[in-house]
PADO-144810 format. One record per residue: residue in three letters; x, y, z of N, C-alpha, C in turn. Coordinates in nm, 3 decimals. Layout:
PADO-144810
<pt resn="ala" n_u="X" n_v="Y" n_w="Z" ca_u="X" ca_v="Y" ca_w="Z" c_u="X" c_v="Y" c_w="Z"/>
...
//
This chain:
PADO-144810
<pt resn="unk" n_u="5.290" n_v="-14.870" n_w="5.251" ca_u="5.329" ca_v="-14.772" ca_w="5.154" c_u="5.428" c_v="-14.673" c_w="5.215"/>
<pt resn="unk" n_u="5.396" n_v="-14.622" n_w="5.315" ca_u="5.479" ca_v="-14.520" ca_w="5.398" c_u="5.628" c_v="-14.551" c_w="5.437"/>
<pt resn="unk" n_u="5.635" n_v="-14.724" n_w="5.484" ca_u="5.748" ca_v="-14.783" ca_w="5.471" c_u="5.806" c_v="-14.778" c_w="5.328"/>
<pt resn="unk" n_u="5.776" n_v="-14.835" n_w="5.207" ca_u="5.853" ca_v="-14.801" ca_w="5.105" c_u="5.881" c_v="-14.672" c_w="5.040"/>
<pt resn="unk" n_u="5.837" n_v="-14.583" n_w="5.114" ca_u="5.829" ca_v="-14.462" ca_w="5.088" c_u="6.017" c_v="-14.451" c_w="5.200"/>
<pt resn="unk" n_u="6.050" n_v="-14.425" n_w="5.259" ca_u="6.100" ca_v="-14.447" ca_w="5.367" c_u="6.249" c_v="-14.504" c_w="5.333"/>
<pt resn="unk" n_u="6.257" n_v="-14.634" n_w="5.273" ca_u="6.326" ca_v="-14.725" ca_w="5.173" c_u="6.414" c_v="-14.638" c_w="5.056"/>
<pt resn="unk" n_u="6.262" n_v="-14.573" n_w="4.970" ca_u="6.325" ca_v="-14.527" ca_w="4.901" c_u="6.375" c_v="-14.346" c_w="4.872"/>
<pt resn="unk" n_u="6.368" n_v="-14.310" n_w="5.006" ca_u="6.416" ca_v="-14.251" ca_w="5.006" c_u="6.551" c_v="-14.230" c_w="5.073"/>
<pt resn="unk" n_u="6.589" n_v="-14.327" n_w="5.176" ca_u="6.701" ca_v="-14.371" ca_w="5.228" c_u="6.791" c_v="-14.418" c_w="5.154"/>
<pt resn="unk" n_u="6.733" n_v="-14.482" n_w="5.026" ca_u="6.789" ca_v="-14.527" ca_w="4.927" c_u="6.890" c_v="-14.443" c_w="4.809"/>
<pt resn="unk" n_u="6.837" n_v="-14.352" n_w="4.816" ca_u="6.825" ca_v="-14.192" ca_w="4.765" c_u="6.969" c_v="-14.117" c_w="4.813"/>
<pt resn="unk" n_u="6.934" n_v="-14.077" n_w="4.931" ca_u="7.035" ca_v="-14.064" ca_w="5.008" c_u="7.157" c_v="-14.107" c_w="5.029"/>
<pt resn="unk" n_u="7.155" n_v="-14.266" n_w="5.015" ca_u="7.285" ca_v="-14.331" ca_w="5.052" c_u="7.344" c_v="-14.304" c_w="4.900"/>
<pt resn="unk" n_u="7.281" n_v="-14.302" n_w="4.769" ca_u="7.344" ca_v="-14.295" ca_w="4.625" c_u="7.404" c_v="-14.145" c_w="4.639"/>
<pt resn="unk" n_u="7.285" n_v="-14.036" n_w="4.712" ca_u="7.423" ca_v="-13.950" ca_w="4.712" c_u="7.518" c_v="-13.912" c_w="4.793"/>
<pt resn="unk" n_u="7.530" n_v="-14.018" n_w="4.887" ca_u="7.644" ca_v="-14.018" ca_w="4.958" c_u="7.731" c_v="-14.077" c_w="4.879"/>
<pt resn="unk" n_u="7.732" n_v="-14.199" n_w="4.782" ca_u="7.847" ca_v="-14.213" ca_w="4.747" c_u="7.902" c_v="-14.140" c_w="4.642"/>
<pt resn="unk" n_u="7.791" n_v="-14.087" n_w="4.569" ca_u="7.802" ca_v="-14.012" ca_w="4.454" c_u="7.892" c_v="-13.889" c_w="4.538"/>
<pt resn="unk" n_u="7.889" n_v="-13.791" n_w="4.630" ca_u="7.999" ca_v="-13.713" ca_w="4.655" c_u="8.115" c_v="-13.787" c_w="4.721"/>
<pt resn="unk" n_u="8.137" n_v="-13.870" n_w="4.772" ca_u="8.252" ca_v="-13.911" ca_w="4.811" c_u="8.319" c_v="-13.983" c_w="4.632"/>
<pt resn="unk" n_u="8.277" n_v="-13.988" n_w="4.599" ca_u="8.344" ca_v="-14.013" ca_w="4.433" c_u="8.404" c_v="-13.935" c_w="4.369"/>
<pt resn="unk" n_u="8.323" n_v="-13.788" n_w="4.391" ca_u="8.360" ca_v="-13.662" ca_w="4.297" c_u="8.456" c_v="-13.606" c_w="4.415"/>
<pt resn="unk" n_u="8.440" n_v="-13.643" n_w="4.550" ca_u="8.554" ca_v="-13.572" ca_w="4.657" c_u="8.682" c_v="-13.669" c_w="4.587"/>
<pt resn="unk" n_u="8.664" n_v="-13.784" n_w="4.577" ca_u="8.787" ca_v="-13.863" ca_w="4.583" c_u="8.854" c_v="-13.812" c_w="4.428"/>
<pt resn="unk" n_u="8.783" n_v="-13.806" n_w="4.265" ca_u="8.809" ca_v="-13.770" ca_w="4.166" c_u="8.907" c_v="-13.643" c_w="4.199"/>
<pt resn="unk" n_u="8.836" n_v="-13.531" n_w="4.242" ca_u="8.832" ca_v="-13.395" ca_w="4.245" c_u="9.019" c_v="-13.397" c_w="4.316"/>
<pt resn="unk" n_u="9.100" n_v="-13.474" n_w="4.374" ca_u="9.202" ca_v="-13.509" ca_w="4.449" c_u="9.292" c_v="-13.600" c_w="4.382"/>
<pt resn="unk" n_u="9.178" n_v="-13.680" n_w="4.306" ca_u="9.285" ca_v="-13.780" ca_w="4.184" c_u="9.356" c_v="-13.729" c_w="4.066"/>
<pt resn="unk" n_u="9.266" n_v="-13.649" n_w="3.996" ca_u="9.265" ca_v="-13.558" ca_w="3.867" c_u="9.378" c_v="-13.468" c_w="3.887"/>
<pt resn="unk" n_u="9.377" n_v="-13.407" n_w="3.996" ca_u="9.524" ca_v="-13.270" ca_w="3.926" c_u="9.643" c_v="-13.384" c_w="3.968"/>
<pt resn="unk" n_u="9.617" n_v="-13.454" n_w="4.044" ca_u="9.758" ca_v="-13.588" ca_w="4.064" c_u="9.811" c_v="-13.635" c_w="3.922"/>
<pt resn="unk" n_u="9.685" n_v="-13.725" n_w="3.855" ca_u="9.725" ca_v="-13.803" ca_w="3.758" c_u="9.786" c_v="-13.654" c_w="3.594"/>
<pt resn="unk" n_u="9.702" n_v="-13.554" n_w="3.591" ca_u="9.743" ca_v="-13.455" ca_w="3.529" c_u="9.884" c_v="-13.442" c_w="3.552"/>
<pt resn="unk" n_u="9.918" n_v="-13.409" n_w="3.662" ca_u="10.067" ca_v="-13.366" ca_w="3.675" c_u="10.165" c_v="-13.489" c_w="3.639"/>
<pt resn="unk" n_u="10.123" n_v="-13.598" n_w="3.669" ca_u="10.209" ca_v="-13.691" ca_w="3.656" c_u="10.211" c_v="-13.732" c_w="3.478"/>
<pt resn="unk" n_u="10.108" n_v="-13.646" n_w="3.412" ca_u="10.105" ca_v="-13.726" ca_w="3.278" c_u="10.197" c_v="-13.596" c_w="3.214"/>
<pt resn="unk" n_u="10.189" n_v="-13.505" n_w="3.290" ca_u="10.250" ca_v="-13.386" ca_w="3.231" c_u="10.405" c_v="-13.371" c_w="3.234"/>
<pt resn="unk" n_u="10.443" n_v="-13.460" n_w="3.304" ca_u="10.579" ca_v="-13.441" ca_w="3.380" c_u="10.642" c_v="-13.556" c_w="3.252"/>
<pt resn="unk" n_u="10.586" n_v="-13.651" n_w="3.220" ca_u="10.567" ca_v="-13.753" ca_w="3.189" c_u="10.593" c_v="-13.717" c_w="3.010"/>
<pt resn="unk" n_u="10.488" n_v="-13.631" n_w="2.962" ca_u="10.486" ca_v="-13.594" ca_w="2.812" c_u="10.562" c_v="-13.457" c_w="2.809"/>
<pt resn="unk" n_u="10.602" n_v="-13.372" n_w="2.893" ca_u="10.727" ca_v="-13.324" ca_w="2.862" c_u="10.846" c_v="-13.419" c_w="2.882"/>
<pt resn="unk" n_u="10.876" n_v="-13.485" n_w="2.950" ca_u="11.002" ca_v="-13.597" ca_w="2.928" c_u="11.033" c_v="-13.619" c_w="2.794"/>
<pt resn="unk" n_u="10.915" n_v="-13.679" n_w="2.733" ca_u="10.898" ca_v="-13.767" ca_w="2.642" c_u="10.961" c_v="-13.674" c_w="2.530"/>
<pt resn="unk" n_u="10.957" n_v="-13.533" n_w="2.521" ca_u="10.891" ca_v="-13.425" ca_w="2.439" c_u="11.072" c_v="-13.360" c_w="2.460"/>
<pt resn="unk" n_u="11.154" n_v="-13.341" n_w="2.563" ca_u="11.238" ca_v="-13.307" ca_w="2.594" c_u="11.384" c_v="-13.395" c_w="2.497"/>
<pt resn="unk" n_u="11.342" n_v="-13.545" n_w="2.544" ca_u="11.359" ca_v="-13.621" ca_w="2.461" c_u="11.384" c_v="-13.685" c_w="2.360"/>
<pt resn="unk" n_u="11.274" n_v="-13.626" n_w="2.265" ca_u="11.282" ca_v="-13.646" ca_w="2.129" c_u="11.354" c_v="-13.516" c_w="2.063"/>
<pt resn="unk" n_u="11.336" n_v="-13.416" n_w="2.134" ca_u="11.372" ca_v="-13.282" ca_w="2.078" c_u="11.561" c_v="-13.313" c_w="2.038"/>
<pt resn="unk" n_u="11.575" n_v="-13.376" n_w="2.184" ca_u="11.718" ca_v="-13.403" ca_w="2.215" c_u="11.793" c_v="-13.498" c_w="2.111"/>
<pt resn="unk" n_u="11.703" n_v="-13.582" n_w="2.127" ca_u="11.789" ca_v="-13.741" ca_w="1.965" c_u="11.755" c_v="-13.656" c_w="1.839"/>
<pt resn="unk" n_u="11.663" n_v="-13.596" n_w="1.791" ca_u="11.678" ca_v="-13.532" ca_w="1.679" c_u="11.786" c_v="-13.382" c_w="1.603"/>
<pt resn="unk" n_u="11.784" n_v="-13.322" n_w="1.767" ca_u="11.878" ca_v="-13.214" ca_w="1.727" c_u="12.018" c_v="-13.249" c_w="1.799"/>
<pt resn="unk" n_u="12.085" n_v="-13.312" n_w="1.786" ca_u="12.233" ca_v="-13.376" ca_w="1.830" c_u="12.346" c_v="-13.274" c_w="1.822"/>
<pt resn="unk" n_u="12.286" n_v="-13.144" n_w="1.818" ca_u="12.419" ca_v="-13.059" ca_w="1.837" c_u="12.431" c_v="-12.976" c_w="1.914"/>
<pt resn="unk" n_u="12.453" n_v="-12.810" n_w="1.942" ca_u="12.451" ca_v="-12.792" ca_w="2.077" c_u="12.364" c_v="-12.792" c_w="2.132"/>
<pt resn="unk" n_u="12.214" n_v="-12.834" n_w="2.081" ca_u="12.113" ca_v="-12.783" ca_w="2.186" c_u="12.075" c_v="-12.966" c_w="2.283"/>
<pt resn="unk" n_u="12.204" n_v="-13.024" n_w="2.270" ca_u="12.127" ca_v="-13.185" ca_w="2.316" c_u="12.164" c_v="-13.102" c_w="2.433"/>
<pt resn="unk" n_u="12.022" n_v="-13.186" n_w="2.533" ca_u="12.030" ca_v="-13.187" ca_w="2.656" c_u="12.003" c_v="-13.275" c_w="2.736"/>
<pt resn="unk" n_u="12.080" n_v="-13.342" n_w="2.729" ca_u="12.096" ca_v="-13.489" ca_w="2.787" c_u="12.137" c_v="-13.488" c_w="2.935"/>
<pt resn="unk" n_u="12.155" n_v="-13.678" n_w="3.028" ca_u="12.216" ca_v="-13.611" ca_w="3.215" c_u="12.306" c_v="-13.565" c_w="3.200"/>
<pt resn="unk" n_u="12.411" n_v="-13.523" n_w="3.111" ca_u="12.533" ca_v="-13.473" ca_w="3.147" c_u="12.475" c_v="-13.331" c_w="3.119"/>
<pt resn="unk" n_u="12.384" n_v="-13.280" n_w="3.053" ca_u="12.400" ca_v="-13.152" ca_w="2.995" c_u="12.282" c_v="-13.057" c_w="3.106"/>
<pt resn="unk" n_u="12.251" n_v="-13.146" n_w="3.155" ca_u="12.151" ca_v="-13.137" ca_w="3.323" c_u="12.182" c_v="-13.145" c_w="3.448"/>
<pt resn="unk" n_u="12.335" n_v="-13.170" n_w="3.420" ca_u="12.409" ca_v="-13.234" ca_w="3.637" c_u="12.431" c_v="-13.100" c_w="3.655"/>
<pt resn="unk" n_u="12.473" n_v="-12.970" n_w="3.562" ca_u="12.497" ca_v="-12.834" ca_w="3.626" c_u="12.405" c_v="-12.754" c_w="3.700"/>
<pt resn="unk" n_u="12.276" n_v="-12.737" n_w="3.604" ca_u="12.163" ca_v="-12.740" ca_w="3.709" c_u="12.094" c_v="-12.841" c_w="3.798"/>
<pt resn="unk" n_u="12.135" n_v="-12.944" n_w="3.775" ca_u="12.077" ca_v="-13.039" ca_w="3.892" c_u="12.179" c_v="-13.039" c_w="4.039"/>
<pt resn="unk" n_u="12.299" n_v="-12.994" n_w="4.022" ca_u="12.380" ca_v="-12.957" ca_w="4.105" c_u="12.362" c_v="-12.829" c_w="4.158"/>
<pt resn="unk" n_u="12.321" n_v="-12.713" n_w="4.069" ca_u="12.287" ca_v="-12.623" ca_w="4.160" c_u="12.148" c_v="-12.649" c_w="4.239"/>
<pt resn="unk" n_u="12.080" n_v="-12.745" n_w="4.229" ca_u="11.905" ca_v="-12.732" ca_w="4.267" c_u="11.949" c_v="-12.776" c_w="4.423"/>
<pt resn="unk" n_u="12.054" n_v="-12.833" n_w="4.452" ca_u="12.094" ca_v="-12.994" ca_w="4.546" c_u="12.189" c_v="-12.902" c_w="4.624"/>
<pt resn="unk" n_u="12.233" n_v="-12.792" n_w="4.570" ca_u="12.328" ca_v="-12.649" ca_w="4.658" c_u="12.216" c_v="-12.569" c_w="4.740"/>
<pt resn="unk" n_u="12.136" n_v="-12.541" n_w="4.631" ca_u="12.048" ca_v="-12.473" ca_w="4.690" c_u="11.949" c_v="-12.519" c_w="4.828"/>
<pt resn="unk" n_u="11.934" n_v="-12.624" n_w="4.783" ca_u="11.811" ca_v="-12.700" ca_w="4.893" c_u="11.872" c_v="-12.753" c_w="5.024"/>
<pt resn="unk" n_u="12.040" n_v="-12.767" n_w="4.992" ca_u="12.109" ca_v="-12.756" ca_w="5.093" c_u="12.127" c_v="-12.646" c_w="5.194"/>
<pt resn="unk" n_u="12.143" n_v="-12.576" n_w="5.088" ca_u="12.163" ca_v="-12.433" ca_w="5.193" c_u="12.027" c_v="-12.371" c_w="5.259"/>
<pt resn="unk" n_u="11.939" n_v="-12.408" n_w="5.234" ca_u="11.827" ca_v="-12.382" ca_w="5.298" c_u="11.851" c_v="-12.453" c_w="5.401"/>
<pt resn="unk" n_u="11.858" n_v="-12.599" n_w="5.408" ca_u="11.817" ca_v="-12.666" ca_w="5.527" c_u="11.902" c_v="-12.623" c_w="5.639"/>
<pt resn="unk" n_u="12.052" n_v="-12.586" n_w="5.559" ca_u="12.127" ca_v="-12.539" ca_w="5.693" c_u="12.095" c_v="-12.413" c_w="5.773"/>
<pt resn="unk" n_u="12.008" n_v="-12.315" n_w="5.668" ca_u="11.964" ca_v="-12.202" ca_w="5.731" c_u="11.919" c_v="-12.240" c_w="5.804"/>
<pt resn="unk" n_u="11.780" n_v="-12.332" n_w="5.785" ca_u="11.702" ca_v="-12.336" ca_w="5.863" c_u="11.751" c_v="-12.405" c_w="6.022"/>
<pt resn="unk" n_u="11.803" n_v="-12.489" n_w="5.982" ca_u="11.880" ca_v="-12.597" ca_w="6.154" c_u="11.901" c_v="-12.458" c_w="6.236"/>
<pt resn="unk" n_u="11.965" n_v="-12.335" n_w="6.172" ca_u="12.032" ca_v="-12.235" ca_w="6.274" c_u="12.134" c_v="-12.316" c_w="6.350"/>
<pt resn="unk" n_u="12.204" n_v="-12.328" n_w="6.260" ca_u="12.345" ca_v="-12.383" ca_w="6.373" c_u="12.424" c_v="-12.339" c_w="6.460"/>
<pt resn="unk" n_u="12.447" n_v="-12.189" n_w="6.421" ca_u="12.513" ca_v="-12.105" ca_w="6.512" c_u="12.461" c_v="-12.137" c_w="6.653"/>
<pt resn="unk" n_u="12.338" n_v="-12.110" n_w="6.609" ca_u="12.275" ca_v="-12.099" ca_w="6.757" c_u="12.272" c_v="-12.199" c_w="6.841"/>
<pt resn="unk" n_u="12.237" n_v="-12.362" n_w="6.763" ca_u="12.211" ca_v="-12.448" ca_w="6.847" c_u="12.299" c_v="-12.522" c_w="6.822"/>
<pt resn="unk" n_u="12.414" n_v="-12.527" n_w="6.817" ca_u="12.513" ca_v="-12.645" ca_w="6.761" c_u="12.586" c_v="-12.696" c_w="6.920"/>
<pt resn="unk" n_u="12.545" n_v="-12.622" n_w="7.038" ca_u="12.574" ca_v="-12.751" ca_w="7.167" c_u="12.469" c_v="-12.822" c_w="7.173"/>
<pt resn="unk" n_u="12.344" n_v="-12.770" n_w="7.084" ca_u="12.229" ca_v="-12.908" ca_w="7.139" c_u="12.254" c_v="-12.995" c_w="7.001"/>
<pt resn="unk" n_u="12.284" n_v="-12.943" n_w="6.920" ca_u="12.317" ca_v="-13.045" ca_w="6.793" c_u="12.435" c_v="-13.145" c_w="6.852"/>
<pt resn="unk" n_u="12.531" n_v="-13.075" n_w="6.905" ca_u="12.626" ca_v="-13.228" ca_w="6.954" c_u="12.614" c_v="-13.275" c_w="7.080"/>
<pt resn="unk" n_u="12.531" n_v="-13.223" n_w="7.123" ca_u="12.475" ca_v="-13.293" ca_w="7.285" c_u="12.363" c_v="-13.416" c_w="7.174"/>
<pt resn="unk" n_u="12.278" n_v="-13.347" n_w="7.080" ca_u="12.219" ca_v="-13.470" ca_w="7.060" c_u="12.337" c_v="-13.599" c_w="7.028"/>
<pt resn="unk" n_u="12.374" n_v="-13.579" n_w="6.890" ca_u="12.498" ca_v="-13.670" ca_w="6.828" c_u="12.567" c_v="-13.763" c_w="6.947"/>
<pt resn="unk" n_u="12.620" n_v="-13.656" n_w="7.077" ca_u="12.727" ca_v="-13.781" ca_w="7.170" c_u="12.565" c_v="-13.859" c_w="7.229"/>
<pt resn="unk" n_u="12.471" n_v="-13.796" n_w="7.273" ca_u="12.381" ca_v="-13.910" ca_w="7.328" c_u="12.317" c_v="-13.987" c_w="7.222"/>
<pt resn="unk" n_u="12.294" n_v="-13.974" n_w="7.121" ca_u="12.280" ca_v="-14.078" ca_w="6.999" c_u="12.399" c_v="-14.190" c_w="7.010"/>
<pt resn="unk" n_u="12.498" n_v="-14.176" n_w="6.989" ca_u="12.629" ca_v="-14.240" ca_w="7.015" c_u="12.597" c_v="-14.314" c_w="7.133"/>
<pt resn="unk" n_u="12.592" n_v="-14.267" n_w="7.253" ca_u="12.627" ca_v="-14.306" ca_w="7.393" c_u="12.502" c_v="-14.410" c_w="7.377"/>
<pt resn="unk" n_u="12.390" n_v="-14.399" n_w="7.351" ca_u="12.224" ca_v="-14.487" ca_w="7.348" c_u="12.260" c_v="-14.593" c_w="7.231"/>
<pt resn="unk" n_u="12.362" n_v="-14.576" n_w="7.112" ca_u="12.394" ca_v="-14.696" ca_w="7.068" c_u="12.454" c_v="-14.753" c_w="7.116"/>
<pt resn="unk" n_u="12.591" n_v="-14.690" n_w="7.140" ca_u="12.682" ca_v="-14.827" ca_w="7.262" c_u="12.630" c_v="-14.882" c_w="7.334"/>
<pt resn="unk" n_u="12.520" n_v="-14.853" n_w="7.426" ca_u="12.429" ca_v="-14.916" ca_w="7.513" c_u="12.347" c_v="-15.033" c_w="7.480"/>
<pt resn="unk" n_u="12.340" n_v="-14.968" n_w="7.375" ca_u="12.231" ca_v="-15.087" ca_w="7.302" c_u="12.318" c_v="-15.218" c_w="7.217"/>
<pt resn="unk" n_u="12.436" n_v="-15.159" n_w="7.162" ca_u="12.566" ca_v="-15.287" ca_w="7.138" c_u="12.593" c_v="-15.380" c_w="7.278"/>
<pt resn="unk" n_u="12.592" n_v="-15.297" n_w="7.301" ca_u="12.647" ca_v="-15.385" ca_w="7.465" c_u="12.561" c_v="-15.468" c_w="7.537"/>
<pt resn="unk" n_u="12.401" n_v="-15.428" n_w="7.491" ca_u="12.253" ca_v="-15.501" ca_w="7.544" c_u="12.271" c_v="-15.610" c_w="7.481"/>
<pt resn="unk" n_u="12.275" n_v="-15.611" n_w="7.336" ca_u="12.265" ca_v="-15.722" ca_w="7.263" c_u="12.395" c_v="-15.810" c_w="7.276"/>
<pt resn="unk" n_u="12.498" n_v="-15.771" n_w="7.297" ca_u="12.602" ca_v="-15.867" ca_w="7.284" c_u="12.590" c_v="-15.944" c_w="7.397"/>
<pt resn="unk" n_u="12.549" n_v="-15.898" n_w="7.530" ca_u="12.516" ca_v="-15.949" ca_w="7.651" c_u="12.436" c_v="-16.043" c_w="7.630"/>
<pt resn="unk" n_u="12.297" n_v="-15.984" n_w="7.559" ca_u="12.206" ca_v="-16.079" ca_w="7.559" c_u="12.228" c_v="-16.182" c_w="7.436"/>
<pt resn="unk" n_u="12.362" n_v="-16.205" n_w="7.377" ca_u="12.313" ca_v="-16.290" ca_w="7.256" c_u="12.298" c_v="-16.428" c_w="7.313"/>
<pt resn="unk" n_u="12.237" n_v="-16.506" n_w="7.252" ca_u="12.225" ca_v="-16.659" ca_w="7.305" c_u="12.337" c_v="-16.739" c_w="7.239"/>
<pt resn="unk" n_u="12.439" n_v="-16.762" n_w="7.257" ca_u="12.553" ca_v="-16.850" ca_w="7.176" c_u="12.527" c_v="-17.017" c_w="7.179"/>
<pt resn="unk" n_u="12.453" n_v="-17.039" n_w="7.243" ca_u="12.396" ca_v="-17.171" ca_w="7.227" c_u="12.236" c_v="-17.204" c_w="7.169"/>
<pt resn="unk" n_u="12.248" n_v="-17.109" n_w="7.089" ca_u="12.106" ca_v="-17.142" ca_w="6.997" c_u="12.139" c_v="-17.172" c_w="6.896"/>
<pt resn="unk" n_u="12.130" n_v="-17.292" n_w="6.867" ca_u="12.184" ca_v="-17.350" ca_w="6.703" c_u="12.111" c_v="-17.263" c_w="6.586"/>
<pt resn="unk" n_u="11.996" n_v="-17.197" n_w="6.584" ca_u="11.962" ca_v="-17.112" ca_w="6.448" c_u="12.004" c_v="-16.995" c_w="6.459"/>
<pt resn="unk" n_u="12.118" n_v="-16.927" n_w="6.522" ca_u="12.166" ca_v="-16.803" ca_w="6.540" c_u="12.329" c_v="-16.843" c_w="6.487"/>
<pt resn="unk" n_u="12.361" n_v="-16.772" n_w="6.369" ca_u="12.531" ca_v="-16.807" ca_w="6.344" c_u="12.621" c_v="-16.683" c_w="6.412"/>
<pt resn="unk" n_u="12.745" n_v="-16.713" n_w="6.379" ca_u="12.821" ca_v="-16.624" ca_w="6.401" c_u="12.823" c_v="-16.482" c_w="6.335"/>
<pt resn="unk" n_u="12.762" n_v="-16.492" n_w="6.193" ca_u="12.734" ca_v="-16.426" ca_w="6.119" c_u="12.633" c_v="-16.328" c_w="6.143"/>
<pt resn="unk" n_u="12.528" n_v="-16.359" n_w="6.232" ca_u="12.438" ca_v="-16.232" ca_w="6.320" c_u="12.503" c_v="-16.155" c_w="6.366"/>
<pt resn="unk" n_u="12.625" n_v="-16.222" n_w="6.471" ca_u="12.686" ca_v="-16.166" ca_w="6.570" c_u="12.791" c_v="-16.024" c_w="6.505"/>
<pt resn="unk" n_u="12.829" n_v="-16.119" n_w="6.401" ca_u="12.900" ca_v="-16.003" ca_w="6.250" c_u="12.834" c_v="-15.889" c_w="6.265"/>
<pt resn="unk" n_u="12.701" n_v="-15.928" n_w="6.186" ca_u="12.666" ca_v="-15.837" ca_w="6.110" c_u="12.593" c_v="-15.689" c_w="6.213"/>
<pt resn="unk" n_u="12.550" n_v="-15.768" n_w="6.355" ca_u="12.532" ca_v="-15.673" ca_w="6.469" c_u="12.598" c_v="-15.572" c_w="6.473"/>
<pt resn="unk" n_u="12.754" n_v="-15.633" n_w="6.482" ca_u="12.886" ca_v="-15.507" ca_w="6.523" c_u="12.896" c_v="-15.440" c_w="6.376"/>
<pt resn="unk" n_u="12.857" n_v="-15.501" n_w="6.245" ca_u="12.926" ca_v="-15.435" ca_w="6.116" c_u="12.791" c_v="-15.264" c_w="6.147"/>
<pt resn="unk" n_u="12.673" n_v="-15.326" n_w="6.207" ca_u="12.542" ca_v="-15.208" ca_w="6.192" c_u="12.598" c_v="-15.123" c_w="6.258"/>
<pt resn="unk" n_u="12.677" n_v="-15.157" n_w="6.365" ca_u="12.680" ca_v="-15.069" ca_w="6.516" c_u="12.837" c_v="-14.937" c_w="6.432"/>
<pt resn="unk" n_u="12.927" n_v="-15.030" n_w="6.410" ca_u="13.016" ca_v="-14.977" ca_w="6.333" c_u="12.977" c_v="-14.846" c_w="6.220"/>
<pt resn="unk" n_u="12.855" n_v="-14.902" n_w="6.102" ca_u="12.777" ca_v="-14.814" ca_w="6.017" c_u="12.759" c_v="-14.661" c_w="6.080"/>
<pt resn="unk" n_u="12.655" n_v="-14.721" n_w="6.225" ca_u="12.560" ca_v="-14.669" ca_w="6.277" c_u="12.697" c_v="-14.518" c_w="6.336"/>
<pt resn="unk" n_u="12.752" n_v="-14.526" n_w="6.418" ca_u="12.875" ca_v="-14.493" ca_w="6.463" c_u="12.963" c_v="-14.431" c_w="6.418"/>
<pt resn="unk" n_u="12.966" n_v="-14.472" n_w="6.274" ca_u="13.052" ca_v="-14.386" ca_w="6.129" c_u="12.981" c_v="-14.268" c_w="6.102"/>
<pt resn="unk" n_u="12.861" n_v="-14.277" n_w="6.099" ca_u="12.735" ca_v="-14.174" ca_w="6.035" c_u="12.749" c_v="-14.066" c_w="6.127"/>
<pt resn="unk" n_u="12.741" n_v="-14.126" n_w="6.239" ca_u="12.729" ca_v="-13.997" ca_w="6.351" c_u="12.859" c_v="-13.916" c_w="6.382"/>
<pt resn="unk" n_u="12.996" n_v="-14.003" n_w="6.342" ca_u="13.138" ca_v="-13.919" ca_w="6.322" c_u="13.115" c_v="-13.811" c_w="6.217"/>
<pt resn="unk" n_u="13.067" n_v="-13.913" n_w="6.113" ca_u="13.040" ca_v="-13.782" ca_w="5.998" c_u="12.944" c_v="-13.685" c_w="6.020"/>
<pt resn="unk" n_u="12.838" n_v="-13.719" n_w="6.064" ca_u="12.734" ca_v="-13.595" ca_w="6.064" c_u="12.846" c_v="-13.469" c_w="6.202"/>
<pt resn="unk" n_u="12.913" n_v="-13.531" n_w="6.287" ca_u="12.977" ca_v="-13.431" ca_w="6.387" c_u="13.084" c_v="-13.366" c_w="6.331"/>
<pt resn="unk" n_u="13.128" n_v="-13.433" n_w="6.271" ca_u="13.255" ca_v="-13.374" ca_w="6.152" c_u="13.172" c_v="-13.246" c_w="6.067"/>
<pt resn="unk" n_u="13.061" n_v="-13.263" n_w="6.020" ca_u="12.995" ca_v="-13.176" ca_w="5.950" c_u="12.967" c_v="-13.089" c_w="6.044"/>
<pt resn="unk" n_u="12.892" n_v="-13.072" n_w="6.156" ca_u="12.863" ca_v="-12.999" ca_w="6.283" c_u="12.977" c_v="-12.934" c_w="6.267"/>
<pt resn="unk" n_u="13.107" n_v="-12.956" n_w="6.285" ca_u="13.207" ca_v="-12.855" ca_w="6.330" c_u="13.264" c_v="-12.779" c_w="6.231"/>
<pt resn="unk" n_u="13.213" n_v="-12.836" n_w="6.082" ca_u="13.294" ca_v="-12.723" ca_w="5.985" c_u="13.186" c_v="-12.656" c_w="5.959"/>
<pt resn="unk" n_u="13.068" n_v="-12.643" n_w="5.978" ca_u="13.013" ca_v="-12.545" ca_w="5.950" c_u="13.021" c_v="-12.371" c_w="6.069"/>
//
């Protein structure tokens, strides 16, 4: 008796263990799926307002890129606050040339190491290696180009 006593109360226990890890997991799901239904039925709601009243009040993407352009100014200019460029812009292009310098290195690893006598390797790897390295290389002109006009 003492054993099923034991059982069922272990039994007990483990139901409300899962029973709060349910309402923990709900309690984390709920304002998620809320927001997403909300975001969702104002769209919808924005929308309809818009195909029905077709005169100045449509607000359609064109009638939204002015503030969506300022949101994309704004969030810009934060991030540049934040980098502090003034301050650190020799470690900003000390990073950039050793970014640069650690890819050439690494072009030069692979071209060394390519195997040209492995029949499942085309020429077309070998392409598309230098087209990445090229990409890779462009990005970092531009991001240094940006470094210096700011």
């Amino acid at each position: 008796m003492n054993g099923d006593f034991l059982k069922t109360v272990g039994l007990m226990i483990v139901i409300a263990i899962v029973i709060y890890f349910a309402f923990r997991v709900m309690n984390e799901l709920i304002p998620r799926l809320q927001e997403t239904f909300t975001e969702n039925i104002e769209g919808l709601t924005t929308l309809s307002n818009s195909k029905n009243n077709l005169g100045s009040s449509f607000n359609g993407v064109a009638g939204n890129a002015a503030t969506y352009s300022k949101k994309i100014e704004g969030q810009t200019a934060k991030m540049i606050d934040g980098m502090l460029i003034p301050k650190y812009r020799s470690d900003y292009e000390s990073v950039l040339l050793n970014l640069e310098h650690f890819h050439n290195a690494n072009l030069l690893n692979k071209l060394l190491n390519y195997n040209l006598n492995d029949p499942t390797k085309s020429s077309e790897e070998l392409s598309d290696i230098v087209k990445h390295h090229d990409n890779v290389v462009q990005s970092l002109n531009n991001a240094m180009k940006f470094l210096d006009s700011q």
